[in-house]
C-alpha positions, -999 to 999 in steps of 0.1 A, spaced: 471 -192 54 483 -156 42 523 -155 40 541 -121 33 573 -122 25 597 -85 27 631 -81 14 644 -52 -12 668 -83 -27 648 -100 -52 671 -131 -47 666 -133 -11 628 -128 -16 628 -152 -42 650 -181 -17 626 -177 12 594 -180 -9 609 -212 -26 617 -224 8 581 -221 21 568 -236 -10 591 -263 -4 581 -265 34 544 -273 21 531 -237 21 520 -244 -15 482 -245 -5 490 -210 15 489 -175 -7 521 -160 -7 527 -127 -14 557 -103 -18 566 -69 -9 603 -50 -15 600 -25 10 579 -14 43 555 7 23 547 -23 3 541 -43 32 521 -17 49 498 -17 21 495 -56 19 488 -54 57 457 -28 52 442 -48 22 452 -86 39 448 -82 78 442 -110 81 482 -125 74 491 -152 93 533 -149 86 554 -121 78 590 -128 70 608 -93 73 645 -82 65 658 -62 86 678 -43 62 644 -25 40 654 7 21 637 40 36 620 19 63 640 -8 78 620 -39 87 628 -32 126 610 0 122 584 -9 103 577 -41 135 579 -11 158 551 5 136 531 -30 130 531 -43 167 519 -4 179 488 -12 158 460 -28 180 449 -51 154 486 -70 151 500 -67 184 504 -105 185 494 -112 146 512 -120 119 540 -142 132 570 -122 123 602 -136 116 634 -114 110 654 -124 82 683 -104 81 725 -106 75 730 -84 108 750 -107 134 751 -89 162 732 -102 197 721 -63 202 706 -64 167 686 -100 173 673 -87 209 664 -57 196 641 -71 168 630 -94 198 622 -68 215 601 -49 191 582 -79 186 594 -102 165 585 -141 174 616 -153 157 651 -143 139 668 -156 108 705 -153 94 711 -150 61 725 -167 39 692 -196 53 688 -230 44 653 -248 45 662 -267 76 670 -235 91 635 -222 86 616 -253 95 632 -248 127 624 -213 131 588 -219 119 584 -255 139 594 -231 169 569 -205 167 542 -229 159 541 -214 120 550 -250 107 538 -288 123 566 -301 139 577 -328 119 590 -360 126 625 -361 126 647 -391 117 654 -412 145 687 -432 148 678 -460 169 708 -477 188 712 -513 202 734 -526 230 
């Protein structure tokens, strides 16, 4: 499995990449890019990336219109698995990344429960067994 991981804030980068690791991508190659022209240039030499996780907020580019850009290629209209990882709150801006094709959303500041979710919900991530409180009458 190929993993890209976009954001301009190294620390943000650096929390979401620890979180996969974490999550048991360890066997999976996971790669970095700070901006949409870094990612576009992974995407040419790696096609073949499984999971993209893509702030919103990208200098020059911004990760929504760099989705726009990705989905209008043939080749990853439905691949990688994108999720949005951004601070914007707003419904309009979470439909909107939706809309322009991205399979999931994240809010920062992100835990790693958070992203299991996310990932268990796009089918990125084995649903896991969850802890099961059993109660007797």
């Amino acid at each position: 499995m190929k993993v890209l991981v976009v954001d301009f804030d190294g620390n943000s980068r650096k929390a979401m990449v620890e979180s996969l690791l974490y999550l048991g991508f360890e066997g999976a190659e996971v790669f970095e890019a700070v901006d949409a022209s870094q990612a576009k240039q992974h995407m040419t030499e790696h096609p073949d990336t499984d999971l993209m996780m893509l702030d919103f907020n990208l200098p020059k580019i911004n990760g929504y219109d760099y989705l726009v850009g990705l989905r209008l290629t043939p080749e990853h209209v439905e691949t990688p698995l994108v999720v949005m990882v951004t601070c914007e709150d707003s419904m309009g801006s979470m439909l909107s990344a939706l809309a322009a094709g991205a399979n999931e959303y994240i809010m920062k500041p992100f835990d790693h429960e958070i992203v299991v979710g996310k990932l268990e919900m796009i089918g990125a991530l084995p649903k896991r067994e969850r802890n099961k409180e059993h109660i007797c009458h």
